[in-house]
C-alpha positions as CSV (number, residue, x, y, z in Angstrom):
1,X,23.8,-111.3,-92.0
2,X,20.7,-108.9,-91.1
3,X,22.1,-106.0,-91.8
4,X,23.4,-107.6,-95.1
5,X,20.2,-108.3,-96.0
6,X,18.4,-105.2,-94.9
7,X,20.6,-103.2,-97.2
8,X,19.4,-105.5,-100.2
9,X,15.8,-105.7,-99.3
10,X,15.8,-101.9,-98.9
11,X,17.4,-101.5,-102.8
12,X,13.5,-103.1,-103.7
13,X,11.3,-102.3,-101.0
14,X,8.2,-101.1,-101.3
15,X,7.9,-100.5,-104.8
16,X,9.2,-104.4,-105.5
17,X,7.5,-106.2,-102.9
18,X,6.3,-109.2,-105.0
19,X,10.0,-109.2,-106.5
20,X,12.1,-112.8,-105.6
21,X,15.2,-111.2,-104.3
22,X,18.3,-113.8,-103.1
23,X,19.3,-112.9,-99.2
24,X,21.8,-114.6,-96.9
25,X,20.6,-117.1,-94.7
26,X,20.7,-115.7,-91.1
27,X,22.5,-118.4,-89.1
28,X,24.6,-117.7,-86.3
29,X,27.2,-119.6,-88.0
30,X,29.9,-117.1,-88.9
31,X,30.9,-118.5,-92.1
32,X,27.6,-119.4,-94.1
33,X,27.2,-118.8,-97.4
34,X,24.2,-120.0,-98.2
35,X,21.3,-117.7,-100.1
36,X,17.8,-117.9,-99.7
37,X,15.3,-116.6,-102.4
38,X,12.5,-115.0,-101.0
39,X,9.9,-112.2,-101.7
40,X,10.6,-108.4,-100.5
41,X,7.1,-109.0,-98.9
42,X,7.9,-112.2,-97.2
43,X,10.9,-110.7,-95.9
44,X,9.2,-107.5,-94.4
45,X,6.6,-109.4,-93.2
46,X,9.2,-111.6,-91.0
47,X,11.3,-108.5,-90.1
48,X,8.0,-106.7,-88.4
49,X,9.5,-108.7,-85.3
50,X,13.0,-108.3,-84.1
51,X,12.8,-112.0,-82.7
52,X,12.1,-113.5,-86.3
53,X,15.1,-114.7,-88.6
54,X,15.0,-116.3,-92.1
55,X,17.4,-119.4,-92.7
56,X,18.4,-122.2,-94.7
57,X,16.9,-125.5,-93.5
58,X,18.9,-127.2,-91.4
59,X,20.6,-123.9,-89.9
60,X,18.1,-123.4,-86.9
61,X,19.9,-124.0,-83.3
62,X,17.4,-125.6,-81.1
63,X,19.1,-124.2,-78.2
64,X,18.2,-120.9,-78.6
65,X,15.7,-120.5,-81.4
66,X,12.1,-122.4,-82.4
67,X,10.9,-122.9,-86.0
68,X,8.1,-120.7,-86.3
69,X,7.0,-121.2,-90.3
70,X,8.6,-123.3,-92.9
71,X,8.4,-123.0,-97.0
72,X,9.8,-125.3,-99.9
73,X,12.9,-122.9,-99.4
74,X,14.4,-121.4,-96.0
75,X,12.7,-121.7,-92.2
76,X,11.7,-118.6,-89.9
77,X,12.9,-118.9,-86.5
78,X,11.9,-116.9,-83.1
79,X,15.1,-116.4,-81.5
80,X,14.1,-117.4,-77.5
81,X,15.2,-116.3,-74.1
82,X,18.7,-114.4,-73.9
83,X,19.5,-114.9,-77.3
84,X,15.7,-113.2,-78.1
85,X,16.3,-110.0,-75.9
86,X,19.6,-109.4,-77.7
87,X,17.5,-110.0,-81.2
88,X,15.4,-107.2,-79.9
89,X,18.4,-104.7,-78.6
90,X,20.9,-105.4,-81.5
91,X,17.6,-104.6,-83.9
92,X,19.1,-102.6,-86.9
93,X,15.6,-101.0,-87.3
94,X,15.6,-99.9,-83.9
95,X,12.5,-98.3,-82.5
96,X,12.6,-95.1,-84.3
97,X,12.7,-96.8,-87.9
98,X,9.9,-96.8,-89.6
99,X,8.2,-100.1,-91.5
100,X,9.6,-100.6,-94.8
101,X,6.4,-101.8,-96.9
């Protein structure tokens, strides 16, 4: 669901970045649907590390990710060992892509 919601987060980024914009939570689990409002900001702010995902409550997987802030609305978890070095390598920013805001 990243790249899903890199491609909406870059419609409003940086011009936007106090706009409420509705992203997909980013659970592993294949078929979630659930939508998470959240500033542009908020969400570029999370995405300055590869690690960091934005989800539902309730959607974190101990196993291989730790809660790292919580809001009203969604959780952002640092994915940890294995599953964090993939996070890193599967990054669809990449090193050579700039920061959005």
């Amino acid at each position: 669901m990243r790249e899903v919601n890199e491609a909406i987060e870059s419609g409003f980024a940086p011009a936007a970045e106090d706009e409420h914009v509705r992203m997909r939570c980013e659970c592993g689990a294949p078929d979630c649907n659930s939508l998470i409002n959240v500033r542009v900001a908020d969400y570029e702010h999370i995405r300055e590390n590869p690690r960091l995902f934005i989800l539902a409550h309730g959607h974190h997987q101990p196993e291989v990710e730790r809660i790292v802030a919580r809001t009203v609305d969604w959780v952002v978890v640092e994915k940890v060992g294995r599953a964090g070095e993939i996070a890193e390598r599967t990054d669809p920013r990449g090193e050579d892509e700039p920061p959005r805001a």
